[in-house]
DSSP file (Angstrom, degrees, kcal/mol; ACC not computed):
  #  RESIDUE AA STRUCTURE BP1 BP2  ACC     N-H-->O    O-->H-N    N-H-->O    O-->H-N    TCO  KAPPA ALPHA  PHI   PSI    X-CA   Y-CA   Z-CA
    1    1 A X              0   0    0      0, 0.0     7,-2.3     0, 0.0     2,-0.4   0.000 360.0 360.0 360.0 160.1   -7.1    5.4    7.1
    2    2 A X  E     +A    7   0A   0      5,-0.2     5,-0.2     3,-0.0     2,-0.2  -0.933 360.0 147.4-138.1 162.9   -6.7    8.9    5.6
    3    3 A X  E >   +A    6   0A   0      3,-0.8     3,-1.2    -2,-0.4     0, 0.0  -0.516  61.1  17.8 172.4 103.1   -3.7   10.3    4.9
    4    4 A X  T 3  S-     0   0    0      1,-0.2    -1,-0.0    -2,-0.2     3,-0.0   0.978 128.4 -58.9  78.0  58.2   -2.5   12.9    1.8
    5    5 A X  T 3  S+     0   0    0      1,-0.1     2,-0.3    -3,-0.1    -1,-0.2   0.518 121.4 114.2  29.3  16.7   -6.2   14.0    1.0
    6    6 A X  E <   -A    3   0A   0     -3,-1.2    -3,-0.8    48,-0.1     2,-0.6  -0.960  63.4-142.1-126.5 147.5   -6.7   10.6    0.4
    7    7 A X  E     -AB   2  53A   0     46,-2.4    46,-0.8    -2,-0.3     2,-0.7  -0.425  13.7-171.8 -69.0 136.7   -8.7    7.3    1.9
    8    8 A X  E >   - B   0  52A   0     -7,-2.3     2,-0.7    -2,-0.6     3,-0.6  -0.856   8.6-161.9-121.2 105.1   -7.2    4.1    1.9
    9    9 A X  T 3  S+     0   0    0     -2,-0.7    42,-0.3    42,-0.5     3,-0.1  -0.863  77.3  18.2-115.9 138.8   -9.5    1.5    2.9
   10   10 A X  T 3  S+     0   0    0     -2,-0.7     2,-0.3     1,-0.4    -1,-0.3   0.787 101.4 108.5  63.3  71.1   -8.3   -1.7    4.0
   11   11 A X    <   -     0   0    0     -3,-0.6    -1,-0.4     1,-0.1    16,-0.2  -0.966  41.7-178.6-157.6 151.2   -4.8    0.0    4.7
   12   12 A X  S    S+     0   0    0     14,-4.0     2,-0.4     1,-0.4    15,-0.1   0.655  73.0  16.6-114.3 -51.7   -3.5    0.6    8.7
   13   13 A X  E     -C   26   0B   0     13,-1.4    13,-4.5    15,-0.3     2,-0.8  -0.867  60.7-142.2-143.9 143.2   -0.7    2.1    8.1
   14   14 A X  E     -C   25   0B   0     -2,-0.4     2,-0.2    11,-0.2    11,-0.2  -0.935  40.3-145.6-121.7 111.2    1.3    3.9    5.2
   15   15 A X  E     -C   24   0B   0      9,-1.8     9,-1.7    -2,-0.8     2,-0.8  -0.533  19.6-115.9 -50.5 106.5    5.7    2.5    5.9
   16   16 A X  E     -C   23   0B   0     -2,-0.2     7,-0.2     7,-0.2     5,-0.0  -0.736  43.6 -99.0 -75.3 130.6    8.3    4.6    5.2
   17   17 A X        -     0   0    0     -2,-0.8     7,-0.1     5,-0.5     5,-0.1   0.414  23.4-121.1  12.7 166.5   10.6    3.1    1.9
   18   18 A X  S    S-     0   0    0      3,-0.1    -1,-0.2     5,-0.0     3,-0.1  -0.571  87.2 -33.0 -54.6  38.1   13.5    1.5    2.4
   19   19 A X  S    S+     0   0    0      1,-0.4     2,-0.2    -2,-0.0    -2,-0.1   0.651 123.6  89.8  99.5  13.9   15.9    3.7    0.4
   20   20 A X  S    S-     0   0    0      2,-0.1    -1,-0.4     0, 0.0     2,-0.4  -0.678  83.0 -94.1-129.7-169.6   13.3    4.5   -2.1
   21   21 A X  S    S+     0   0    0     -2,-0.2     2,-0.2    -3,-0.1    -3,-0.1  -0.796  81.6  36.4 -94.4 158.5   10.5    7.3   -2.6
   22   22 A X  S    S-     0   0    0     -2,-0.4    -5,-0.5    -5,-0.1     2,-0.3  -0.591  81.6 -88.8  96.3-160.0    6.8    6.5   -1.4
   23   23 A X  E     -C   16   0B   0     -2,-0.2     2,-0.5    -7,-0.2    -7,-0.2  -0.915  31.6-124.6-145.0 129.9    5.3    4.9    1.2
   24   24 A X  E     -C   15   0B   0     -9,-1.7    -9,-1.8    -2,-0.3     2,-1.3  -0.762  23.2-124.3-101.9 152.2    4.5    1.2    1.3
   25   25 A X  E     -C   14   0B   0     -2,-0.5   -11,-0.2    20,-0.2     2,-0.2  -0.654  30.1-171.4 -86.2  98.3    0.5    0.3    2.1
   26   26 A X  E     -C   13   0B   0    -13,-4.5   -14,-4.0    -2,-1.3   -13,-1.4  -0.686  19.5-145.6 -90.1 140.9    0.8   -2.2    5.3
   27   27 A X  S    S+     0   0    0     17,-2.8     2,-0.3    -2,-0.2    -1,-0.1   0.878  84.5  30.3 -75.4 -15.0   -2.9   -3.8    6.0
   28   28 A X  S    S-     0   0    0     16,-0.8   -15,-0.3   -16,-0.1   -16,-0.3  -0.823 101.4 -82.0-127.6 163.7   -1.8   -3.7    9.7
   29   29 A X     >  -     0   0    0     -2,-0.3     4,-2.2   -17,-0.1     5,-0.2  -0.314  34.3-121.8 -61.2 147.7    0.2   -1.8   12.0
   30   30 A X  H  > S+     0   0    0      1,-0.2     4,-5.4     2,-0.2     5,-0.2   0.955 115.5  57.9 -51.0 -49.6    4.2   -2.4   12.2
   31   31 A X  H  4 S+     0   0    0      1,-0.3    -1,-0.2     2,-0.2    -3,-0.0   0.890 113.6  34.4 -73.3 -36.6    3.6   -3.1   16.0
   32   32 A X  H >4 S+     0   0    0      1,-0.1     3,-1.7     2,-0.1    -1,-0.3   0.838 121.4  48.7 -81.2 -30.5    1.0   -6.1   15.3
   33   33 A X  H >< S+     0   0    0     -4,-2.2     3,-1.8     1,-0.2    -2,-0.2   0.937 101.0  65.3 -66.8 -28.4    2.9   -7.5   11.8
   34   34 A X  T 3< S+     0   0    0     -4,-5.4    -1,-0.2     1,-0.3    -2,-0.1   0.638 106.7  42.0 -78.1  16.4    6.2   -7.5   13.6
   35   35 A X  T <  S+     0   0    0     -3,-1.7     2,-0.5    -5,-0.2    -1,-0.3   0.001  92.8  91.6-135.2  31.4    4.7  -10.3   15.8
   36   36 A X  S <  S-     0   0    0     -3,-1.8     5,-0.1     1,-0.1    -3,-0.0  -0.805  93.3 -75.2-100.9 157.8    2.9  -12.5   13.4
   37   37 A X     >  -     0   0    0     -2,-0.5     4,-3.6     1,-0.1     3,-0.2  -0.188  50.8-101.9 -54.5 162.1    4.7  -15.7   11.7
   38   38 A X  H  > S+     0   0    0      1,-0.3     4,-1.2     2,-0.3     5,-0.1   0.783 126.7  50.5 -78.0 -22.6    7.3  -14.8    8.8
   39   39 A X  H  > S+     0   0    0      2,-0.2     4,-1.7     1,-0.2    -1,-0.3   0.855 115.0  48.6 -81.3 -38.6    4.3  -15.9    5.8
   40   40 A X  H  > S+     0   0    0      2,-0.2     4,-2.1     1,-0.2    -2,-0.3   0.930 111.6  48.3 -67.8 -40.6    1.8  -13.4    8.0
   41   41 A X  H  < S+     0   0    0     -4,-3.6    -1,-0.2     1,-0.2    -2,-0.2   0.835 110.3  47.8 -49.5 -57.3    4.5  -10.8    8.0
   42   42 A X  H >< S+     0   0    0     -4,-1.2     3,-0.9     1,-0.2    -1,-0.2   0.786 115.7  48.3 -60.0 -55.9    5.2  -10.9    4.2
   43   43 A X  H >< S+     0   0    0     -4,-1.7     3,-1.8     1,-0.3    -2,-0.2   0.847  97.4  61.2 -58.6 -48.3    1.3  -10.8    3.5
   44   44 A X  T 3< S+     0   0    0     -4,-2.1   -17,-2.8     1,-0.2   -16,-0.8   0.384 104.5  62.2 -65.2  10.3    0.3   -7.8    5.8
   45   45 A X  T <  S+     0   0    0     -3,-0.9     2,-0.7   -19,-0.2    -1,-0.2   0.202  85.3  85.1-142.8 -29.6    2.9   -6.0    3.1
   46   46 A X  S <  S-     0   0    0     -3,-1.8     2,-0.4   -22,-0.1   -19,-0.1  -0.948  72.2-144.6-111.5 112.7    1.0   -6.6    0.0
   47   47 A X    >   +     0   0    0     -2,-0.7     3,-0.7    -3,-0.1    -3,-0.1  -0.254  39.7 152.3 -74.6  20.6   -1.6   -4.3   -0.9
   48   48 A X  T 3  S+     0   0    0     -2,-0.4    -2,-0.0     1,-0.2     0, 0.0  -0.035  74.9   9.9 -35.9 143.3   -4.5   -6.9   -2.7
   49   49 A X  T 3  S+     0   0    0      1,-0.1    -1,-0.2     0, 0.0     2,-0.1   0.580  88.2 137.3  64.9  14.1   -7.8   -5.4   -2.2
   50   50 A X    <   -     0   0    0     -3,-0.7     2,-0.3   -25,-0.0   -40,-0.2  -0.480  38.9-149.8 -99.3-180.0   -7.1   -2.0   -1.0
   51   51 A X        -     0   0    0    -42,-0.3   -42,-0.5   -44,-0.1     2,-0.2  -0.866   4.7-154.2-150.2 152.0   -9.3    1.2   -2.5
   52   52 A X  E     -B    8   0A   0     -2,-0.3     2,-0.5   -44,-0.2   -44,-0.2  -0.798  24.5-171.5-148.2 102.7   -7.7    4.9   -2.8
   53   53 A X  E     +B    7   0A   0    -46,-0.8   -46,-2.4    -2,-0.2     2,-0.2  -0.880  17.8 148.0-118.0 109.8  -11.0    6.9   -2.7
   54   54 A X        -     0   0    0     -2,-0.5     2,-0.6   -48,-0.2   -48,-0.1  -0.946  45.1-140.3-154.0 152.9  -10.7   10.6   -3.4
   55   55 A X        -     0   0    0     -2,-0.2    -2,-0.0     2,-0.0     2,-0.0  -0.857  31.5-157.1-129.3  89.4  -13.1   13.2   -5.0
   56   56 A X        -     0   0    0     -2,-0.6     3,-0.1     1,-0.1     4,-0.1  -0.364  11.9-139.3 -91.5 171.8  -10.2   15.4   -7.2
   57   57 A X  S    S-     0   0    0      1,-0.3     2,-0.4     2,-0.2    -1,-0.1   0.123  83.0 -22.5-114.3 -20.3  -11.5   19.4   -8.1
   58   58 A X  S    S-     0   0    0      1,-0.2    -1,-0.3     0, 0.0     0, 0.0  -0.998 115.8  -5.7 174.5-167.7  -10.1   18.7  -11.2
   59   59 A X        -     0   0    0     -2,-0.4     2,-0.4    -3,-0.1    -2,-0.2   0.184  62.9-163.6 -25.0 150.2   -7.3   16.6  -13.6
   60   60 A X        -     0   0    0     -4,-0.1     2,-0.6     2,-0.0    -1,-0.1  -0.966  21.4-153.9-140.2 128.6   -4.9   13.9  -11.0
   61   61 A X        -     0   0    0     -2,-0.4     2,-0.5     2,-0.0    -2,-0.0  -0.911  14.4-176.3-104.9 119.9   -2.0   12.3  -11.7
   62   62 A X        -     0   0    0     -2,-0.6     2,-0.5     2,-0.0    -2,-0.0  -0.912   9.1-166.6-108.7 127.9   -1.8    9.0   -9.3
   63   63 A X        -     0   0    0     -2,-0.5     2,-0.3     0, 0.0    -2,-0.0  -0.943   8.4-166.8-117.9 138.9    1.8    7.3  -10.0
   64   64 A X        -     0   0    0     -2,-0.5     2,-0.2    13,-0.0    13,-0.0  -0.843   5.6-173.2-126.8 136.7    1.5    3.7   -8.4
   65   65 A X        -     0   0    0     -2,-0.3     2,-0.3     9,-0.0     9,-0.0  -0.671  14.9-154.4-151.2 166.0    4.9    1.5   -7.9
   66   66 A X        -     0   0    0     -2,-0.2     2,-0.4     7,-0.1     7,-0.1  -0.898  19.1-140.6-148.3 172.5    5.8   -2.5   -6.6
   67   67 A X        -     0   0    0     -2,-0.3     2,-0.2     5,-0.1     5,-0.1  -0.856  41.3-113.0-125.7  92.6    9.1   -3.0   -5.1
   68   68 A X        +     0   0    0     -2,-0.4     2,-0.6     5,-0.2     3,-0.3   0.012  44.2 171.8 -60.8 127.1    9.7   -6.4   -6.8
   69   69 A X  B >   +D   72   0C   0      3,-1.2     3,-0.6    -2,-0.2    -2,-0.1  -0.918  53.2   7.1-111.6 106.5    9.9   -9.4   -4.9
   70   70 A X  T 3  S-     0   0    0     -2,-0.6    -1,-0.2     1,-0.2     3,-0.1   0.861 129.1 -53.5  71.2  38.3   10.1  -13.3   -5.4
   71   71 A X  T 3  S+     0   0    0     -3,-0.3     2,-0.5     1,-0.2    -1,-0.2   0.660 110.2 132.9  75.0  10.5   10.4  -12.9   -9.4
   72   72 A X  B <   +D   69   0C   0     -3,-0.6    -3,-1.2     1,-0.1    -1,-0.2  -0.910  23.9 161.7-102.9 105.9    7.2  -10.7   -9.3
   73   73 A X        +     0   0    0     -2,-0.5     2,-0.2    -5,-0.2    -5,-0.2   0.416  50.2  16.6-118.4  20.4    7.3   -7.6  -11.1
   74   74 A X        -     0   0    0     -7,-0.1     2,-0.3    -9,-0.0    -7,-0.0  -0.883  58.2-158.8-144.4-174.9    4.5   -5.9  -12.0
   75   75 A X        -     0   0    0     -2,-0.2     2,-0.6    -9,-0.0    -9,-0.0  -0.869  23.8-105.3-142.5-173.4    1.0   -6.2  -10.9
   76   76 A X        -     0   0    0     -2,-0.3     2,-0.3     2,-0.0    -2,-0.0  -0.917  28.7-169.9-131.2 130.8   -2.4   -5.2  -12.3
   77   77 A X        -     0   0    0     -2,-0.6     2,-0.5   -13,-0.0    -2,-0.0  -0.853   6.4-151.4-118.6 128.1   -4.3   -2.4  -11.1
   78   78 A X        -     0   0    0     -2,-0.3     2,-0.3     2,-0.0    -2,-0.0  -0.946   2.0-156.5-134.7 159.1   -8.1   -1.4  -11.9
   79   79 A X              0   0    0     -2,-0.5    -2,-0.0     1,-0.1     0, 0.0  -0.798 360.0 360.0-107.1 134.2   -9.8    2.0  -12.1
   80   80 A X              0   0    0     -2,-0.3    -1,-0.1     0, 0.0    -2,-0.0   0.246 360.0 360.0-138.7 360.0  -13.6    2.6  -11.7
């Protein structure tokens, strides 16, 4: 998916917030999560394993966020 001069791979569809700023990364479109079972739902929601693949012209600042959920509140993120 491409979106905001960036790639997102393994990402369908970029959510607007609930009341927040950003975008949440769904792996699937709303219209196929909203008909899965409620553990599939939750999952397709969580952004594991996704890539944000961009080729910057010069300095970036990428600011990265979790909405915290089930006593989880940070995650760990790596850069290559």
């Amino acid at each position: 998916m491409h979106a905001d001069d960036l790639e997102f791979h393994n990402v369908a569809e970029l959510r607007p917030a609930d009341g927040r700023d950003g975008r949440p990364l769904q792996r699937v479109p709303e219209e196929i999560r909203e008909r899965l079972n409620e553990g599939a739902q939750d999952r397709m929601r969580h952004p594991a394993r996704i890539e944000l693949r961009f080729v910057p012209e010069d300095a970036v600042e990428v600011t990265l966020s979790t909405i915290p959920q089930r006593g989880v509140t940070e995650g760990t993120v790596q850069v290559f």
